[in-house]
TORLUM-990953 format. One record per residue: residue in one letter; x, y, z of N, C-alpha, C in turn. Coordinates in nm, 3 decimals. Example, Ala and Ser with C-alpha at 12.3 -4.5 7.8 and 13.67 -1.06 7.14 Angstrom:
2
(pt 'A', (1.319, -0.569, 0.780), (1.230, -0.450, 0.780), (1.320, -0.330, 0.780))
(pt 'S', (1.285, -0.225, 0.708), (1.367, -0.106, 0.714), (1.290, 0.003, 0.787))
END
This chain:
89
(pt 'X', (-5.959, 5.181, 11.183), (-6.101, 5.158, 11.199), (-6.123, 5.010, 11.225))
(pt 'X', (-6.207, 4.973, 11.328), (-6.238, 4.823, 11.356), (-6.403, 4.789, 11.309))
(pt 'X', (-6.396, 4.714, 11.268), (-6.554, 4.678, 11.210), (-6.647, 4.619, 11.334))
(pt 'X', (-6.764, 4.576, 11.337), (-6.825, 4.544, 11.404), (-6.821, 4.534, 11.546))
(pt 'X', (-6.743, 4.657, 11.607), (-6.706, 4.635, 11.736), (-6.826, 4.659, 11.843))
(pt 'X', (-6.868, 4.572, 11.908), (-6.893, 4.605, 12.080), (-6.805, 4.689, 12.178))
(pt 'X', (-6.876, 4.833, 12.159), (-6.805, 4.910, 12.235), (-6.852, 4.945, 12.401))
(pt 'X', (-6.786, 4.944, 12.478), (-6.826, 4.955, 12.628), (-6.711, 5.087, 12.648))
(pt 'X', (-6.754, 5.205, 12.688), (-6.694, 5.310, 12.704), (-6.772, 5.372, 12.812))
(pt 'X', (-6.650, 5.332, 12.935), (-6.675, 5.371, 13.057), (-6.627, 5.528, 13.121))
(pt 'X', (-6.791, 5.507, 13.184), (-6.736, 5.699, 13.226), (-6.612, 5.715, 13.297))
(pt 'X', (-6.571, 5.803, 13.270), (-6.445, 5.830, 13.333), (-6.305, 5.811, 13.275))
(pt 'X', (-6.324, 5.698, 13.207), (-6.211, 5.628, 13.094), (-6.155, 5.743, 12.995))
(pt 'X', (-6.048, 5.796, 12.939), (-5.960, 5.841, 12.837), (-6.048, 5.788, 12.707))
(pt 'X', (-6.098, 5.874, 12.677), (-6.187, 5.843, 12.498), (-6.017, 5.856, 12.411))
(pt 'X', (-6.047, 5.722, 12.369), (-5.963, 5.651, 12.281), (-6.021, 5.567, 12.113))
(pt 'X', (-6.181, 5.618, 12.166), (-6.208, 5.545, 12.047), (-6.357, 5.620, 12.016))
(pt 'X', (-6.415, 5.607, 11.867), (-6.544, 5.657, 11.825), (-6.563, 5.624, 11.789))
(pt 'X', (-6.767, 5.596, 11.799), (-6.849, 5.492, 11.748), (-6.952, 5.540, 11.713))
(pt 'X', (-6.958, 5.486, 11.639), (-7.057, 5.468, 11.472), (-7.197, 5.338, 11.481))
(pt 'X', (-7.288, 5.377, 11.553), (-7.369, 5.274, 11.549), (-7.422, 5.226, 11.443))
(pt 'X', (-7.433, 5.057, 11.395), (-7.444, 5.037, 11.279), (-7.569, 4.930, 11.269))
(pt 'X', (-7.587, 4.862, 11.435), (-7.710, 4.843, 11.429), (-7.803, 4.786, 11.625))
(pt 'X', (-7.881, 4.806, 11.631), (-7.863, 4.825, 11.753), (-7.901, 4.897, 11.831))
(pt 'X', (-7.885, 4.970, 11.952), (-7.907, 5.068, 12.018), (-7.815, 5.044, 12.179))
(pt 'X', (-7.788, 5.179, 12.192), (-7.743, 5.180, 12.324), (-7.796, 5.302, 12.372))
(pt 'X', (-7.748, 5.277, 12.548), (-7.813, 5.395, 12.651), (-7.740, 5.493, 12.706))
(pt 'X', (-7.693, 5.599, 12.641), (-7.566, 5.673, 12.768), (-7.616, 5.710, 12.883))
(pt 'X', (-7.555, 5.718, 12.972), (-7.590, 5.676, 13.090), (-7.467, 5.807, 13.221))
(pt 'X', (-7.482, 5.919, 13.268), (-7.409, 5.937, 13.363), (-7.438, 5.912, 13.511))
(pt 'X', (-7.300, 5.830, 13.514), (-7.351, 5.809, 13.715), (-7.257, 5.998, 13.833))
(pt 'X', (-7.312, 6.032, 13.883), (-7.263, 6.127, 13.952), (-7.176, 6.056, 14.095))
(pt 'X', (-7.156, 6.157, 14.201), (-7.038, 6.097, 14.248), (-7.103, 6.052, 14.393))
(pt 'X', (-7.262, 6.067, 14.400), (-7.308, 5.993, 14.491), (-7.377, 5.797, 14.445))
(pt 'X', (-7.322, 5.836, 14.362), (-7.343, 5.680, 14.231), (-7.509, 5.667, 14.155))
(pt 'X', (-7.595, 5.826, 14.219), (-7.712, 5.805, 14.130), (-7.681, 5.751, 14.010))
(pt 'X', (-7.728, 5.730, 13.864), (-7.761, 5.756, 13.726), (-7.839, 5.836, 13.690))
(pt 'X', (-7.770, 5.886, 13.559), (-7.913, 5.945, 13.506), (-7.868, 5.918, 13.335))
(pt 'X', (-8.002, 5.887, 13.268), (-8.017, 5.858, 13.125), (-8.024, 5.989, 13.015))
(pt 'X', (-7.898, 6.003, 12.987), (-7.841, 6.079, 12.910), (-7.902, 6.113, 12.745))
(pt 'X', (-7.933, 5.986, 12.680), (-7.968, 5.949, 12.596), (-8.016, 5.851, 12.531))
(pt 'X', (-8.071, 5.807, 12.388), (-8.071, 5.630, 12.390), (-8.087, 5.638, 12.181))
(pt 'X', (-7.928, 5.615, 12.165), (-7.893, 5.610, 12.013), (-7.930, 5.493, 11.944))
(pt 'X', (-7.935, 5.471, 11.781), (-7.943, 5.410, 11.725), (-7.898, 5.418, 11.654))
(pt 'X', (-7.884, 5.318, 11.525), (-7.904, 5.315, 11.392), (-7.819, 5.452, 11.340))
(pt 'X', (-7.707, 5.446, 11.309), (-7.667, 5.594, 11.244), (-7.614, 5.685, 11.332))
(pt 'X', (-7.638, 5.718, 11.500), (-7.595, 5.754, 11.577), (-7.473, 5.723, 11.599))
(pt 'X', (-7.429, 5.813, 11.642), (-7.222, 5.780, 11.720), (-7.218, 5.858, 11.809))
(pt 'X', (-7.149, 5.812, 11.911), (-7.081, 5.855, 12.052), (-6.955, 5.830, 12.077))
(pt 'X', (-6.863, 5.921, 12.176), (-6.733, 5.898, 12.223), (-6.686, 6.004, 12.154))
(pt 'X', (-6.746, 6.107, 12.068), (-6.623, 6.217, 11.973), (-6.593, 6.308, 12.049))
(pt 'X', (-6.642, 6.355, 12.139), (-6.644, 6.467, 12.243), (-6.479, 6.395, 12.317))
(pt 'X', (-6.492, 6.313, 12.383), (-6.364, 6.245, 12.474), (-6.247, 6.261, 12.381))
(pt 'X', (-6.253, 6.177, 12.190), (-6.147, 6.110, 12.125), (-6.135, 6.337, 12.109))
(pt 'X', (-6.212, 6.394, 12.051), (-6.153, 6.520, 12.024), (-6.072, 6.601, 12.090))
(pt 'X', (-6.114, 6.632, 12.222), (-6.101, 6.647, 12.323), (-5.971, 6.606, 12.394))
(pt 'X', (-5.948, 6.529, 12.419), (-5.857, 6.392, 12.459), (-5.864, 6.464, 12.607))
(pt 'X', (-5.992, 6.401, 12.666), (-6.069, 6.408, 12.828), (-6.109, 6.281, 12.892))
(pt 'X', (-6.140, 6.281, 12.974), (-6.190, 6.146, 13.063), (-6.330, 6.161, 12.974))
(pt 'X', (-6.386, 6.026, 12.933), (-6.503, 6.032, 12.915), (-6.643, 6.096, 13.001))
(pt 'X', (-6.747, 6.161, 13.013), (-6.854, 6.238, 13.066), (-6.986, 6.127, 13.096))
(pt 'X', (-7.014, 6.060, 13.031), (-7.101, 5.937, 13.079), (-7.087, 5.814, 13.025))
(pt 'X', (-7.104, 5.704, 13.040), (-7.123, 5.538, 12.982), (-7.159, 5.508, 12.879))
(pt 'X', (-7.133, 5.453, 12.815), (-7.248, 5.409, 12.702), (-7.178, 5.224, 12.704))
(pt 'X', (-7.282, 5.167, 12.793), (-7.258, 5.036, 12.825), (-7.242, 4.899, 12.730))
(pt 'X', (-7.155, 4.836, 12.727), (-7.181, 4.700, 12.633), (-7.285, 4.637, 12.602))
(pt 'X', (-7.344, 4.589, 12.474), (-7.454, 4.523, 12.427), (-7.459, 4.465, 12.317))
(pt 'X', (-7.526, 4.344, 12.395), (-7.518, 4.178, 12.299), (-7.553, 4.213, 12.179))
(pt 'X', (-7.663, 4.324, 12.134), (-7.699, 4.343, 12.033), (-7.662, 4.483, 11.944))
(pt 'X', (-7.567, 4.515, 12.027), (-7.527, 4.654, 11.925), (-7.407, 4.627, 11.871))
(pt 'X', (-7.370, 4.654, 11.735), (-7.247, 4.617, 11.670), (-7.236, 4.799, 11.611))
(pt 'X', (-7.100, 4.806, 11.584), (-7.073, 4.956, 11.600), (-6.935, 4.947, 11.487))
(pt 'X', (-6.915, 5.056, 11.404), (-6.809, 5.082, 11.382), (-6.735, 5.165, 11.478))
(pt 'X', (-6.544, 5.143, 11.521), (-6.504, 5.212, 11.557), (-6.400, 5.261, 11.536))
(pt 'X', (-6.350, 5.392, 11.527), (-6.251, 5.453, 11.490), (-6.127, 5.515, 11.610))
(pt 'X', (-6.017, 5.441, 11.573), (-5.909, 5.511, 11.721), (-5.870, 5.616, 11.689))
(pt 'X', (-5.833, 5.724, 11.781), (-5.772, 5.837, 11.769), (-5.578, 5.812, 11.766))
(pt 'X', (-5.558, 5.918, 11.783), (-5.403, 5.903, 11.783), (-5.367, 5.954, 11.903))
(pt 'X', (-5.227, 5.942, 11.928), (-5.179, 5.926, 12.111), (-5.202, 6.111, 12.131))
(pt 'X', (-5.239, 6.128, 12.252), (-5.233, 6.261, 12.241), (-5.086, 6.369, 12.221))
(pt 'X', (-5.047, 6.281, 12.260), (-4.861, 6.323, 12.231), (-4.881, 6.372, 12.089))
(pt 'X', (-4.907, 6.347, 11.996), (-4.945, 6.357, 11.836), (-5.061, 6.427, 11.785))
(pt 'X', (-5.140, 6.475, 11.912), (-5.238, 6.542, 11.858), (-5.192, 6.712, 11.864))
(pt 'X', (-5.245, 6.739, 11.793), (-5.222, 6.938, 11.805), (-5.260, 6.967, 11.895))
(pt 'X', (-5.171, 7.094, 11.943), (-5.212, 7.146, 12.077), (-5.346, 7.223, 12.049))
(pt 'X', (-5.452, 7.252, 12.129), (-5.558, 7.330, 12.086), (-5.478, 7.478, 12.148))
(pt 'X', (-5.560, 7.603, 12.083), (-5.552, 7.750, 12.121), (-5.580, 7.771, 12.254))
(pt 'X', (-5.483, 7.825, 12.364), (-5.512, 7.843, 12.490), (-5.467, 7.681, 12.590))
(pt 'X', (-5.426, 7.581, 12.555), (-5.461, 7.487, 12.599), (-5.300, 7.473, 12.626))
END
């Protein structure tokens, strides 16, 4: 677990990590593959994002961009080599 981290978790990226907003706010954000955006969500305080990717072990599904003012707990997963296989998978 890392304390006060600034997390920038880019779409598309291998979720490697989960966050615990602790104060702050951020915007998830998906861009599609003509590079629109669209605003996914907008967390705070107590909110966490990235568990879907670290559970999963998938390319991340949308952004949730770096910010000067959000400080976050975050938690790493383990290599997927080490994770259990899921049922069917």
């Amino acid at each position: 677990m890392a304390m006060a981290a600034r997390p920038a978790a880019p779409q598309g990226e291998r979720g490697e990590r989960f966050y615990l907003i602790q104060e702050g706010a951020v915007s998830v954000v998906r861009t599609n593959s003509a590079g629109d955006r669209t605003a996914m969500a907008s967390l705070g305080v107590g909110a966490y994002f990235g568990e879907r990717a670290l559970a999963k072990d998938e390319a991340r599904r949308a952004a949730a961009p770096r910010g000067a003012a959000l400080q976050a707990v975050a938690w790493r997963g383990v290599a997927s080599a080490q994770r259990p296989a899921e049922p069917g998978r």
